[in-house]
MDAnalysis code that builds the backbone (N, CA, C; Angstrom):
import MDAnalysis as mda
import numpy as np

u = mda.Universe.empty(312, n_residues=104, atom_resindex=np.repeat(np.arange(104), 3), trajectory=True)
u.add_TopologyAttr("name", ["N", "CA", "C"] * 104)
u.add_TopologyAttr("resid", np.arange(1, 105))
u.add_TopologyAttr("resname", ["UNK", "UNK", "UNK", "UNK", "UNK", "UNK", "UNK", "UNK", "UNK", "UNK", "UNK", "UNK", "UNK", "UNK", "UNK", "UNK", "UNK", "UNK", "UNK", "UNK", "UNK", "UNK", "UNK", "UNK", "UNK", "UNK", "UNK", "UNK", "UNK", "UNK", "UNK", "UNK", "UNK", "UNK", "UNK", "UNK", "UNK", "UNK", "UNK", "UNK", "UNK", "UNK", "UNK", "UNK", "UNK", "UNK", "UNK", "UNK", "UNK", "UNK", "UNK", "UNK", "UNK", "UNK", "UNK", "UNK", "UNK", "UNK", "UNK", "UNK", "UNK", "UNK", "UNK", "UNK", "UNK", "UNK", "UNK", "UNK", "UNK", "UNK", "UNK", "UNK", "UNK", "UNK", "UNK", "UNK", "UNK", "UNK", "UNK", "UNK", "UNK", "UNK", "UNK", "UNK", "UNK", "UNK", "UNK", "UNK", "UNK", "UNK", "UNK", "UNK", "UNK", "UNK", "UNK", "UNK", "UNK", "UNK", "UNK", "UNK", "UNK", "UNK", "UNK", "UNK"])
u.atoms.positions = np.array([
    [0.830, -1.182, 0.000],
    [0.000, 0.000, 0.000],
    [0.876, 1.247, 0.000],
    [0.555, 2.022, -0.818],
    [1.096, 3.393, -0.872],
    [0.822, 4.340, 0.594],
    [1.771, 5.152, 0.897],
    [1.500, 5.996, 1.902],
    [1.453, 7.493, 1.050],
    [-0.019, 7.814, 1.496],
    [-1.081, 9.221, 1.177],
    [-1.132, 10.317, 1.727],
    [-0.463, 11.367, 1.466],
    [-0.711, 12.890, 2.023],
    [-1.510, 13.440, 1.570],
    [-3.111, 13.751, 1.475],
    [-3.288, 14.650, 1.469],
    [-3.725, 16.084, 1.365],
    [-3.294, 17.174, 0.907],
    [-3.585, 18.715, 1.393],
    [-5.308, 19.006, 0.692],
    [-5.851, 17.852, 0.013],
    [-7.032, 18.903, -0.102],
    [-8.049, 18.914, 0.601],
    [-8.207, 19.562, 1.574],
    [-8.656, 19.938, 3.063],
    [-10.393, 20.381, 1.889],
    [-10.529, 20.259, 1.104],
    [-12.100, 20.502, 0.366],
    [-12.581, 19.369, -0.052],
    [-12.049, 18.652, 0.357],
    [-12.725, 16.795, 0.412],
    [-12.951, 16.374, 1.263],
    [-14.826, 15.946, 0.751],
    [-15.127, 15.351, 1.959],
    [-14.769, 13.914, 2.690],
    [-13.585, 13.198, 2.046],
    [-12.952, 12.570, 2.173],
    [-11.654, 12.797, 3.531],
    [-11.520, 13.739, 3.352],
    [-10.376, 14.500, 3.795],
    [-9.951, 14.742, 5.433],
    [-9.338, 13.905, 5.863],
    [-9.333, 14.195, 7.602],
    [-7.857, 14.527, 8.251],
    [-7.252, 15.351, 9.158],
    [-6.281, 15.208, 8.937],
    [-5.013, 15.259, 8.118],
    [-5.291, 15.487, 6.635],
    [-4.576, 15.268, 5.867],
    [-4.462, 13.852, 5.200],
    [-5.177, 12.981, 5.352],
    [-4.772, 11.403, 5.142],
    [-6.349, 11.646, 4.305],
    [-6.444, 10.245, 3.967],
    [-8.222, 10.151, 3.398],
    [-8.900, 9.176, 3.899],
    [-10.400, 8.872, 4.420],
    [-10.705, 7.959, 4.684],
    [-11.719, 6.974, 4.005],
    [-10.972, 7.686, 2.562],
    [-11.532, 6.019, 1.599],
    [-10.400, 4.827, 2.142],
    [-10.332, 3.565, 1.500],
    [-9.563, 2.247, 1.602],
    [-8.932, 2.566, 0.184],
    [-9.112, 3.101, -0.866],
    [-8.212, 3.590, -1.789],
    [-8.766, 4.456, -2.777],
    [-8.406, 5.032, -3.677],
    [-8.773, 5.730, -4.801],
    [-7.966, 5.973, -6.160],
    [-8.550, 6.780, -6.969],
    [-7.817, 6.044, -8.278],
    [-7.448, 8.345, -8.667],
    [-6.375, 7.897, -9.487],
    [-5.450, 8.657, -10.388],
    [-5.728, 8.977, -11.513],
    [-6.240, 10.296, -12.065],
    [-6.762, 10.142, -12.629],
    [-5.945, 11.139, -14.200],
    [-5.826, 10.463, -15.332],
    [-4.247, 10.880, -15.918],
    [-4.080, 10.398, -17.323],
    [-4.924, 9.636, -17.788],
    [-4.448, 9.044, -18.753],
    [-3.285, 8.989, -19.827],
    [-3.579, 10.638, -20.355],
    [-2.125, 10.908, -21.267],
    [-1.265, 12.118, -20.590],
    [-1.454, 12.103, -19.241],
    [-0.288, 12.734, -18.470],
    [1.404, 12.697, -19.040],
    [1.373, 14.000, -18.945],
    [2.949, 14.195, -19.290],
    [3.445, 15.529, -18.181],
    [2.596, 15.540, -16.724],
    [3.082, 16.229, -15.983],
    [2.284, 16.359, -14.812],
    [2.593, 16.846, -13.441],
    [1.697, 16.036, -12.525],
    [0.375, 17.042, -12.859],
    [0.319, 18.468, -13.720],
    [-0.618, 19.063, -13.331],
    [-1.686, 18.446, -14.301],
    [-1.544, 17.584, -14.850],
    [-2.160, 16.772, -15.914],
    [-3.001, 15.432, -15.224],
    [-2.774, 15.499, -14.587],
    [-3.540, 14.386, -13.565],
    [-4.477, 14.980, -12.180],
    [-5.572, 14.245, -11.821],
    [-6.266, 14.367, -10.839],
    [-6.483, 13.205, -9.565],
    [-7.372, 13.637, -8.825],
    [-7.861, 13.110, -7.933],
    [-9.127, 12.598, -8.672],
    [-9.287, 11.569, -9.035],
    [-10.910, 10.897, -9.270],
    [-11.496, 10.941, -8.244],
    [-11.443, 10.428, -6.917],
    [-12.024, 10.031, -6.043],
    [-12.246, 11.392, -5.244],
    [-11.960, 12.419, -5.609],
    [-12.215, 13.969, -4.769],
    [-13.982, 13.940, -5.066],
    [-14.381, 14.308, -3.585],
    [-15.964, 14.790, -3.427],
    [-15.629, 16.114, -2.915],
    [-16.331, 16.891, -3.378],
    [-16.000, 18.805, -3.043],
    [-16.974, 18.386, -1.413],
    [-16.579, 19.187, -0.482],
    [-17.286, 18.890, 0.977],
    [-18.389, 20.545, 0.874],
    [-19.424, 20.340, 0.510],
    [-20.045, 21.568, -0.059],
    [-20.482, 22.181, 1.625],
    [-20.338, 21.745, 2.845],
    [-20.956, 21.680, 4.126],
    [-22.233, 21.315, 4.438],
    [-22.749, 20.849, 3.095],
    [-24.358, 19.618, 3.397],
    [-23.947, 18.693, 2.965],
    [-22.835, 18.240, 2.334],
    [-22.378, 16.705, 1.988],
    [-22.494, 16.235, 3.359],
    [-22.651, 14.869, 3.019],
    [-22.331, 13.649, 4.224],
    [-20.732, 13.424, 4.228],
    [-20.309, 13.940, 5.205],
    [-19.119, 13.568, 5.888],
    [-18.906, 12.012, 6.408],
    [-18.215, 10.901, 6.276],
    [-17.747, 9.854, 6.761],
    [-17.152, 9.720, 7.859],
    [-18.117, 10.159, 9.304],
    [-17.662, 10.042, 10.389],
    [-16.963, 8.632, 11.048],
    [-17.744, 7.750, 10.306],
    [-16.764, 6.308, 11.486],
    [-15.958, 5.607, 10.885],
    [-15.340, 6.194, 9.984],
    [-13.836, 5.804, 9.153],
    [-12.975, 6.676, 9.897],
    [-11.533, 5.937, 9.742],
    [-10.562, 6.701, 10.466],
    [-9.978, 7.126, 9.091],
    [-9.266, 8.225, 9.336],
    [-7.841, 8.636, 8.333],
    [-7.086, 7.764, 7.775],
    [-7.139, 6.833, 6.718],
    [-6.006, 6.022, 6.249],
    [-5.179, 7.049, 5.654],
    [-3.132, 6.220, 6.243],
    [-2.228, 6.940, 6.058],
    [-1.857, 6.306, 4.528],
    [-2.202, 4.978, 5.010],
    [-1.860, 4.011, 3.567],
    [-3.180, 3.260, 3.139],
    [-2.945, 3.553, 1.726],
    [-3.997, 2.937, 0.863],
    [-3.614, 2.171, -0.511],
    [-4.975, 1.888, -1.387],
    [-4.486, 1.882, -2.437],
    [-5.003, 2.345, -3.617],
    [-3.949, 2.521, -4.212],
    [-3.975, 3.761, -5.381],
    [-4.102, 3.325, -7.011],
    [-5.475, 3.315, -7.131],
    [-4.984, 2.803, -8.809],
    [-4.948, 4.193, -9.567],
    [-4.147, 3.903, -10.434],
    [-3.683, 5.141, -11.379],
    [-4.113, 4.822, -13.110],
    [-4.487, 6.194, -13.299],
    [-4.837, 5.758, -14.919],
    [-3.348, 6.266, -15.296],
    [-2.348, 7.108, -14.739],
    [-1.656, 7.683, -15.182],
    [-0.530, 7.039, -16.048],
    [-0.890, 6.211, -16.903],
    [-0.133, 5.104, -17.116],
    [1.897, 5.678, -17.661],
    [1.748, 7.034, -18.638],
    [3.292, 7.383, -18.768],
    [3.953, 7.967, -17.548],
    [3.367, 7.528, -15.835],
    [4.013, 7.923, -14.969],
    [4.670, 6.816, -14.486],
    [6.469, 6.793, -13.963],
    [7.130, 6.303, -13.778],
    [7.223, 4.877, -12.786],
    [5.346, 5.158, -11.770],
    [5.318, 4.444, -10.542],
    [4.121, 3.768, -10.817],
    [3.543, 3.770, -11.920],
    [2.422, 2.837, -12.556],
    [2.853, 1.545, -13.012],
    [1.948, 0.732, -12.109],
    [2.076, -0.632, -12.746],
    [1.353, -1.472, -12.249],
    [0.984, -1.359, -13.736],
    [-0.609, -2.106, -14.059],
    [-1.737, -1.502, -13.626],
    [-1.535, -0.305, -13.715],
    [-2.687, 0.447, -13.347],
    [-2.959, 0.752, -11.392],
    [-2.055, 0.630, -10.888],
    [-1.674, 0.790, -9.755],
    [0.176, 1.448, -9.680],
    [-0.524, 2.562, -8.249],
    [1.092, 3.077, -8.342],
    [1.785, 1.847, -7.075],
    [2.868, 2.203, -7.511],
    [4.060, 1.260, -7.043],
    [4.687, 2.485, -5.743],
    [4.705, 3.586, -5.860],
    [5.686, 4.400, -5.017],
    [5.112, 4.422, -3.520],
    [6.128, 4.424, -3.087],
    [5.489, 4.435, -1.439],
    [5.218, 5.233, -0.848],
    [5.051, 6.805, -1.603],
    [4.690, 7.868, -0.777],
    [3.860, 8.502, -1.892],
    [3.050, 9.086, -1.415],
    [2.472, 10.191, -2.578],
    [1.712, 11.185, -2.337],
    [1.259, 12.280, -2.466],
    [0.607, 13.117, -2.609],
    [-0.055, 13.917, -3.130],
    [-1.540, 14.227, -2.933],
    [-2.653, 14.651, -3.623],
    [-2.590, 15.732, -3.610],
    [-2.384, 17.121, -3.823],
    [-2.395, 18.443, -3.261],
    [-3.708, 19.271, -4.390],
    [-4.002, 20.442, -3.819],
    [-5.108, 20.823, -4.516],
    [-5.871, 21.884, -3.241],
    [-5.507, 21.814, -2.163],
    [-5.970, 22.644, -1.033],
    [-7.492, 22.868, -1.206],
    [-8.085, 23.944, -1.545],
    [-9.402, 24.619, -1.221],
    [-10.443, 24.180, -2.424],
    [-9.724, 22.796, -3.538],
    [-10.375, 22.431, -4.748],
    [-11.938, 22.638, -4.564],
    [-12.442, 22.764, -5.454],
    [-13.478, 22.465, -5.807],
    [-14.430, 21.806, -6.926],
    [-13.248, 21.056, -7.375],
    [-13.359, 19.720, -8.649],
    [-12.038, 19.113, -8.627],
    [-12.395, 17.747, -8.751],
    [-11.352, 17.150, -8.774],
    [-9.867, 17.941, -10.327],
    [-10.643, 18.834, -10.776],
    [-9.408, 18.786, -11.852],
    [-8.532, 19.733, -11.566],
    [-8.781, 20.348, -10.111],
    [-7.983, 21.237, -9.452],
    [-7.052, 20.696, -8.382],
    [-7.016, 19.185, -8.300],
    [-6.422, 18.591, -8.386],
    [-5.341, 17.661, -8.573],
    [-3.960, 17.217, -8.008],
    [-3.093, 16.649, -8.896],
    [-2.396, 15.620, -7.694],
    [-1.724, 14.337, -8.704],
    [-0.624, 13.659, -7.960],
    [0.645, 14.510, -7.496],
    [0.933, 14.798, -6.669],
    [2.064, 15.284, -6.795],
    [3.560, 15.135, -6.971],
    [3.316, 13.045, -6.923],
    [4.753, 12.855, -7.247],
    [4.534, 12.043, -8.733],
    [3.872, 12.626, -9.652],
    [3.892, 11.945, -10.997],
    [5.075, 11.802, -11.496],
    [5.751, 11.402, -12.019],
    [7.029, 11.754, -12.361],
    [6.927, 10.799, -14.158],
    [7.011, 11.433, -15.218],
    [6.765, 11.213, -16.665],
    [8.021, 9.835, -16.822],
    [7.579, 9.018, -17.590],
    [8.739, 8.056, -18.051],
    [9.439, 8.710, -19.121],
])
């Protein structure tokens, strides 16, 4: 399982900094840079969304990635052991990004 940072504090996913789905997916297909990729799994927390109170913060999850020309994809899952979502105050996932995409 990949270990998950993160910063977009506008998901209602979002606790802590960690997420409390069990994983989510990358969203990237012909990425050639991280700002080219998203968060699929971002829900904007509008303050009438349903929040996921009795999940804890997972630090580690798992991550499938469409991002396939990124360096830590394989097989449609990233391989890297750290990663991060950043996007702060998003309000669509396409504001959004991996932050350690790194192009083959």
């Amino acid at each position: 399982m990949t270990k998950l940072d993160c910063n977009v504090t506008s998901c209602v996913h979002n606790a802590e900094n960690c997420c409390c789905k069990q994983g989510i997916v990358v969203e990237g297909q012909t990425a050639k840079d991280k700002c080219d990729t998203c968060c699929g799994s971002f829900d904007e927390n509008t303050g009438d969304s349903f929040k996921n109170l009795f999940k804890t913060p997972e630090s580690r999850l798992e991550v499938n990635c469409e991002a396939v020309n990124c360096v830590y994809n394989e097989g449609h899952r990233c391989a890297a052991e750290h990663i991060g979502i950043g996007g702060g105050k998003a309000n669509s996932a396409s504001q959004t990004e991996c932050t350690r995409f790194k192009a083959r």
